[in-house]
C-alpha positions in Angstrom: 101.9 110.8 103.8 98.8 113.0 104.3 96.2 113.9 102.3 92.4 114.9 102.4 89.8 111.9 103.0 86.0 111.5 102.5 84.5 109.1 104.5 80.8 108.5 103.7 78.6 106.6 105.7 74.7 106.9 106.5 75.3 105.7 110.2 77.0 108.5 112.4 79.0 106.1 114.3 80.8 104.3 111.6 81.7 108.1 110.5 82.7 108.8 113.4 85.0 105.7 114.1 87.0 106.0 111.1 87.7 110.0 111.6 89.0 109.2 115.0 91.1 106.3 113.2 92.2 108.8 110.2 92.6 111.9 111.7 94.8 109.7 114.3 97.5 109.0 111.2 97.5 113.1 110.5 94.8 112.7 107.5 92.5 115.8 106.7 89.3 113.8 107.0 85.6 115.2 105.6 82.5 114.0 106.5 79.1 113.3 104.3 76.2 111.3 105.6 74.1 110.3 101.9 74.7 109.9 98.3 74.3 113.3 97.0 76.2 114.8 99.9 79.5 112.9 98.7 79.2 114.1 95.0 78.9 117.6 96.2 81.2 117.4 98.8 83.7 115.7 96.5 83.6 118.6 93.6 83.5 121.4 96.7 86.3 119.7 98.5 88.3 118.2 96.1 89.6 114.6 98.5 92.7 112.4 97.4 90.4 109.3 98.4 86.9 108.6 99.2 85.9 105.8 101.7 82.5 104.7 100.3 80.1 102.5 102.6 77.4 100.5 99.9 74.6 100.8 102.1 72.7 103.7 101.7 68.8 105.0 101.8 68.0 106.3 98.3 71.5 106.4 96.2 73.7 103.3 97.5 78.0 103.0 97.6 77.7 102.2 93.8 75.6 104.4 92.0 77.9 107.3 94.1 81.1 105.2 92.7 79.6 105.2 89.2 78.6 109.1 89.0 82.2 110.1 90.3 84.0 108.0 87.7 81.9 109.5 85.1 82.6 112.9 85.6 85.9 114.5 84.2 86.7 116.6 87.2 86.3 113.5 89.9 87.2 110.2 87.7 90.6 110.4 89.0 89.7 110.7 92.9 90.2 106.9 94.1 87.5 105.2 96.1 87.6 102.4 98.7 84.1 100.9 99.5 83.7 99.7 102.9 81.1 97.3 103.0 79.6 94.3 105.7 78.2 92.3 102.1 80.3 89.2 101.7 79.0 88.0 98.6 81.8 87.7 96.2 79.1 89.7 93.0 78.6 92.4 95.4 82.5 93.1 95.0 82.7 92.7 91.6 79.5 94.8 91.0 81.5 97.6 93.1 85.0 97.2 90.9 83.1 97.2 87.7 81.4 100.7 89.2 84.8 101.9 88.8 85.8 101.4 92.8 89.7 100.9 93.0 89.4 98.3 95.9 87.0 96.8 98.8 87.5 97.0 102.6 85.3 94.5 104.4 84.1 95.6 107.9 85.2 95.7 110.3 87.9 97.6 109.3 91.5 96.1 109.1 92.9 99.2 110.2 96.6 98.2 108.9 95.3 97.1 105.4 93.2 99.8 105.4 96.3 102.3 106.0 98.0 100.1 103.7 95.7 100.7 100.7 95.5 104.3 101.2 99.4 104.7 101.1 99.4 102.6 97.9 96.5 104.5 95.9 97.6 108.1 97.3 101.3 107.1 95.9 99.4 106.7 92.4 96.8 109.4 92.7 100.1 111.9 93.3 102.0 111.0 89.8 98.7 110.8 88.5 97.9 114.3 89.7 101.0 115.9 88.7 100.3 114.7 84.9 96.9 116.1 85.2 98.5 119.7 86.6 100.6 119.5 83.3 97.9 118.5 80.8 95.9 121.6 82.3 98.8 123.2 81.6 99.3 122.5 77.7 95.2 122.9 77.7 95.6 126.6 78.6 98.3 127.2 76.1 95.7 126.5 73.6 96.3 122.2 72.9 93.4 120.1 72.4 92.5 117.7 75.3 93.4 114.2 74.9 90.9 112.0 74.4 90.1 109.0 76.6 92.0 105.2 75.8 90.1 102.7 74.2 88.6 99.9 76.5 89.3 97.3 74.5 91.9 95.3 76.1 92.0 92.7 73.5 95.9 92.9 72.7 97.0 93.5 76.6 100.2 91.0 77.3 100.8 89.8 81.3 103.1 88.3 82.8 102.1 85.7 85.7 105.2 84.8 88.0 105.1 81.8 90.0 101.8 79.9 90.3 101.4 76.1 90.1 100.4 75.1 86.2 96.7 74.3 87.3 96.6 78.4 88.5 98.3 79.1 85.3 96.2 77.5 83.6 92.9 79.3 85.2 94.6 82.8 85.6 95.3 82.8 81.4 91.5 81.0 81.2 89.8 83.8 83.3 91.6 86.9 81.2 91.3 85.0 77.8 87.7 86.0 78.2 88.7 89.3 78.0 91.6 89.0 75.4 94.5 89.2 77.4 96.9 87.0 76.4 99.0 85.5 80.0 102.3 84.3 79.8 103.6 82.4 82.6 107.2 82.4 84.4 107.4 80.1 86.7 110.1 81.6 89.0 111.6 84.8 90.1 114.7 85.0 87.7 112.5 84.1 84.8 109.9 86.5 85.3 112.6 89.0 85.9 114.2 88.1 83.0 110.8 88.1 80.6 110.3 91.9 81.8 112.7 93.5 80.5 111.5 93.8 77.4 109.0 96.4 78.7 106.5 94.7 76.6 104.0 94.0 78.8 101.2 95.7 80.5 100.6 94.0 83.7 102.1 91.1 86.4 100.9 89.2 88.7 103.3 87.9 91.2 101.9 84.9 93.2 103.2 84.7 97.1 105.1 82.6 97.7 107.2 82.8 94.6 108.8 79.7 93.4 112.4 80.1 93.2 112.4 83.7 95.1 110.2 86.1 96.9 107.4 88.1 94.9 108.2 91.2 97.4 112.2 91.2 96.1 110.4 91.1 92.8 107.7 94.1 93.4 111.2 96.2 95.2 113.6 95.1 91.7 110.2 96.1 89.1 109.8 99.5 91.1 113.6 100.6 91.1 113.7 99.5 87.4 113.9 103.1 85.2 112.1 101.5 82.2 109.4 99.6 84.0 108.3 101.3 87.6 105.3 102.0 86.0 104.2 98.6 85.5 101.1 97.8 87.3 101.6 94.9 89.9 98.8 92.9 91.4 99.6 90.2 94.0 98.1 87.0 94.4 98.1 85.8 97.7 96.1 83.6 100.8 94.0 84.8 103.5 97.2 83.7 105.4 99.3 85.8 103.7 98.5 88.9 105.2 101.5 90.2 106.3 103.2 90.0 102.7 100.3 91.5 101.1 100.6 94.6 104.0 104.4 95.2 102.6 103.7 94.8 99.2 101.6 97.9 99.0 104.5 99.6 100.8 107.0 98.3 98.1 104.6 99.5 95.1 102.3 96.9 94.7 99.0 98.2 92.8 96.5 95.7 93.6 95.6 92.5 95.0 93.2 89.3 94.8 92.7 86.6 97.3 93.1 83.2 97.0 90.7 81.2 95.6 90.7 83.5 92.8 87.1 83.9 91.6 87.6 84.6 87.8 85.2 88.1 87.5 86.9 89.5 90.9 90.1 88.7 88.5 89.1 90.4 85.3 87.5 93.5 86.9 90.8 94.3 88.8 93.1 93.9 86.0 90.6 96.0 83.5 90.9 98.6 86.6 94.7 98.7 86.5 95.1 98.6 82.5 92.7 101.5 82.6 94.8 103.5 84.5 98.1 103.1 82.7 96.2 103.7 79.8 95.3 106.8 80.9 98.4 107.9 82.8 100.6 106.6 79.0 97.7 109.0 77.4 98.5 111.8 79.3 102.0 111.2 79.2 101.8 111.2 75.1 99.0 114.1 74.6 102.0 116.2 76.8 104.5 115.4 74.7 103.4 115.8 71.2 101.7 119.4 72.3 104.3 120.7 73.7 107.5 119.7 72.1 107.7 123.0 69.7 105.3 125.9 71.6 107.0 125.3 75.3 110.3 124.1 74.7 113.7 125.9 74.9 115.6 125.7 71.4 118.9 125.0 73.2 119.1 123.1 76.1 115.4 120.9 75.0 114.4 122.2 78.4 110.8 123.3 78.9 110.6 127.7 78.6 109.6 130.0 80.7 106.3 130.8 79.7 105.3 126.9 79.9 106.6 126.8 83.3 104.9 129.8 84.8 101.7 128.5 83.7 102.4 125.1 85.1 103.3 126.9 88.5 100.2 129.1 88.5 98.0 126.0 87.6 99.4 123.8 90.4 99.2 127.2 92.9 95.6 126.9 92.1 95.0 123.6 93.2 96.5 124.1 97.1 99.0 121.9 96.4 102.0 121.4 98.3 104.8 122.5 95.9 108.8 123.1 95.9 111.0 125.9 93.4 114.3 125.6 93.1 115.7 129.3 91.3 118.9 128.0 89.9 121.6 130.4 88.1 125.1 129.5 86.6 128.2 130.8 88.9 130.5 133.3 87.4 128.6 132.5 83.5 129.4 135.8 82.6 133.0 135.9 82.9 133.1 132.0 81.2 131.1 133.1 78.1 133.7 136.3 77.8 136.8 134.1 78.1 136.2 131.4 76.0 133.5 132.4 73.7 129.6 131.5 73.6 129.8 128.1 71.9 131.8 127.4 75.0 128.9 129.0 76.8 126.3 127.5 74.9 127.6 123.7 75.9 127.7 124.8 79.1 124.4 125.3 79.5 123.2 122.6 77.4 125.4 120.0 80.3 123.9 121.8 83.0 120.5 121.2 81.6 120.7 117.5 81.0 122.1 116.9 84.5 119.2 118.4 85.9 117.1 116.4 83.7 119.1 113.0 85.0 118.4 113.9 88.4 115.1 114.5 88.5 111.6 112.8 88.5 110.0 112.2 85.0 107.0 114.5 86.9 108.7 117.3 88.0 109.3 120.4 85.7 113.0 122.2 84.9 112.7 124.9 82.1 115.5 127.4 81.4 113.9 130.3 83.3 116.0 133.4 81.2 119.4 133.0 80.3 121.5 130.9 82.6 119.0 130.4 85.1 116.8 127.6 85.4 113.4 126.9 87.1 112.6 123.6 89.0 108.9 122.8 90.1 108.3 119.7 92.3 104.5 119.1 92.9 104.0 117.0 96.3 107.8 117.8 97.6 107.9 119.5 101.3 111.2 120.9 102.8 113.2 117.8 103.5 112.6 116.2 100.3 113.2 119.6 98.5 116.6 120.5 100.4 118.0 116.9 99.2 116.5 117.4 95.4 118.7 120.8 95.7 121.6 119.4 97.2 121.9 116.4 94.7 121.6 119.1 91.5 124.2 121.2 92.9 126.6 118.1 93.9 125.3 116.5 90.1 126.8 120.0 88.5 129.9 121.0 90.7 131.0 117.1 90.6 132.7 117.3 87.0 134.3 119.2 84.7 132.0 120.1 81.1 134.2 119.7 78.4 133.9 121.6 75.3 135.8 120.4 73.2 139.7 120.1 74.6 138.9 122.5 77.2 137.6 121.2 80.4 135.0 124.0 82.4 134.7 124.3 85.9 130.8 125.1 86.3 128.7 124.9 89.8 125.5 126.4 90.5 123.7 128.4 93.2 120.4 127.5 94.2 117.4 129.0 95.7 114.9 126.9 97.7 110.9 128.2 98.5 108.1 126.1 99.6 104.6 126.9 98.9 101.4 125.1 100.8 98.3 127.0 98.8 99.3 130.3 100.1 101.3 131.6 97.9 100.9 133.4 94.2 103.5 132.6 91.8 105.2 135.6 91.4 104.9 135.9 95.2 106.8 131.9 94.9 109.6 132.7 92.5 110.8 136.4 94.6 111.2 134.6 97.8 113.2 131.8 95.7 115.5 134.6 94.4 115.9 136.8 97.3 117.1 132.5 98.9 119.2 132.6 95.7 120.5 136.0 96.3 122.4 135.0 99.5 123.6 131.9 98.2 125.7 134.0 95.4 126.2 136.2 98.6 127.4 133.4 100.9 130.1 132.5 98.1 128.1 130.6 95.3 128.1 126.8 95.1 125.2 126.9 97.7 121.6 125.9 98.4 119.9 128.5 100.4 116.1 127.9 101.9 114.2 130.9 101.5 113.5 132.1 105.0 110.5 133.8 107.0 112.2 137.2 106.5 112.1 136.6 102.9 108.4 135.5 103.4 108.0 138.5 105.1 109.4 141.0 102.8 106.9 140.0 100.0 104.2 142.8 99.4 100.8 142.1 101.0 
């Protein structure tokens, strides 16, 4: 996973230590050397993650934390401080700035890596509901405004723990509210979750009666709640499990002994952001459920599309298109009539809905074509989103009524890293999904450097 990287540090060395370390594991890594160089850096730039030191002549580690969490266009930018402080109030000062997480020095290069997979991972779903927000913005939708911070009626779930930790876990949160309920086990905890009523868990390693890890994996495959924040209690000892749990999904941690404030301040952290991410999920859907929306197939239109593929051009973002069109629809509609036609479409349209993530965007593009963006997905990951619509489509028949259709699809596959405008985007798609009705339908074709090559300058 790569992505951009501020590192910002008064001492040159330290700077210059963790480039060598980041640009070593293929990261884009940016340099500033004070306080005011970050924030302008930061708005210039645009990182996925800033690595914040605390100690710094004139405006320190938090004061920088506090000024980019306040502001619109960087709140969302996670920031690591790296700090040599060891008192447990300077951490909590640094979480309540708004930092997402502390790295003491020196640096644990794996948990560091670690951590940066795990808030990069969150930063990208975030980023992709922040694309489409923009989007519904520029259609002429009021912005949504920002979740409450009261997190008096917040419910948790603690799994595993002995009673006494229980005990001071619900103690610590009851301060703020929070109402804990504990499961004492793995099968009780994953049995108390499926109710997708609560906000947050904590999984305690080890986990009586299981592993806390199987737990993280089960929560994260789990279609109603893989958004479920998960913070992981563990020992200094423990290091290992706390490593993989940020590569299973794991949001956060806290050490054992858990020092209450540390406690509050990372759960308030993680509540915050589902708050916001659920805010931005709901603003979306109540603005655009009439203006974008295709009146058949519920699919997002093509005007809401093209903006959303312009606004995410505009960012340099990695991005995949997938031009998809309806084999032979012509020659169906004619035979057996366009209500025949019309479930067709309407099939073929919630297939591709099934099959894809809740952030990428299908719309009915004109027609019986369709119009897949994927914000984040490269070449691999594109070719085998392709591959499993077409497969999803061809597999079965769609019946209307007694009469059971034969439908497939051909699609047309173009990648776009920043250079590309979206008109620019979509022709090379269709000139990929020209030869795949060409190479005799029922086909995913990869737009190729001749198509690249015969777009105008």
């Amino acid at each position: 996973m790569t992505a951009r990287v501020l590192v910002v540090d008064d001492i040159p060395a330290n700077l210059r230590l963790l480039e060598a370390k980041l640009r070593a594991e293929y990261f884009e890594v940016a340099l500033a050397a004070s306080g005011p160089e970050a924030l302008a850096l930061t708005s210039a730039w645009a990182p996925d993650v800033v690595l914040l030191d605390v100690m710094m002549p004139g405006m320190d580690g938090y004061e920088v934390c506090r000024r980019l969490k306040s502001q619109d266009s960087t709140a969302h930018i996670p920031v690591v401080m790296v700090t040599a402080l060891t008192d447990q109030a300077e951490r909590v000062r640094g979480l309540e700035a708004g930092a997402d997480d502390f790295i003491s020095k020196p640096v644990d290069t794996a948990l560091l890596f670690a951590r940066l997979r795990a808030l990069l991972r969150m930063k990208q779903v975030l980023d992709a509901w922040r694309v489409r927000t923009e989007t519904t913005r520029e259609l002429g939708f009021e912005s949504p405004i920002p979740p409450a911070e009261d997190f008096s009626t917040a419910r948790l779930l603690l799994a595993g723990g002995l009673p006494e930790e229980a005990a001071a876990v619900a103690a610590a949160l009851a301060a703020d509210g929070m109402m804990v309920e504990h499961a004492a086990d793995e099968a009780t905890a994953w049995d108390r979750l499926q109710d997708a009523a609560h906000d947050l868990a904590l999984l305690c390693v080890p986990l009586a009666g299981g592993d806390a890890l199987r737990l993280a994996s089960r929560l994260r495959a789990h279609g109603d709640i893989r958004d479920l924040p998960l913070i992981l209690l563990a020992g200094e000892d423990q290091r290992h499990a706390v490593l993989r749990a940020f590569d299973l999904g794991a949001s956060d941690h806290v050490m054992r002994p858990i020092d209450p404030p540390e406690l509050r301040a990372r759960v308030r952290n993680q509540l915050r952001r589902r708050r916001y991410q659920e805010l931005l999920r709901d603003s979306l859907d109540r603005s655009l459920e009439l203006a974008v929306t295709d009146s058949l197939t519920g699919l997002r239109n093509r005007r809401y599309v093209r903006r959303h593929l312009e606004s995410l051009l505009r960012t340099g973002a990695t991005a995949t298109i997938l031009l998809i069109d309806v084999d032979r629809f012509k020659p169906l509609n004619d035979r057996y009539g366009h209500a025949a036609g019309d479930t067709a479409l309407k099939e073929v349209s919630a297939r591709l809905r099934e099959h894809l993530r809740a952030v990428d965007v299908v719309a009915r593009y004109g027609g019986e074509e369709f119009l897949v963006v994927m914000a984040g997905a490269g070449d691999e990951e594109g070719a085998a989103v392709a591959e499993r619509l077409r497969a999803a489509i061809a597999d079965r028949p769609v019946m209307a009524g007694p009469l059971a259709l034969s439908v497939t699809v051909s699609i047309g596959l173009a990648v776009a890293r920043g250079q590309a405008a979206a008109d620019g985007l979509i022709a090379v798609a269709d000139a990929a999904l020209y030869r795949a009705k060409e190479a005799g339908r029922n086909r995913v074709e990869v737009a190729s450097a001749e198509d690249w090559g015969a777009q105008p300058e």
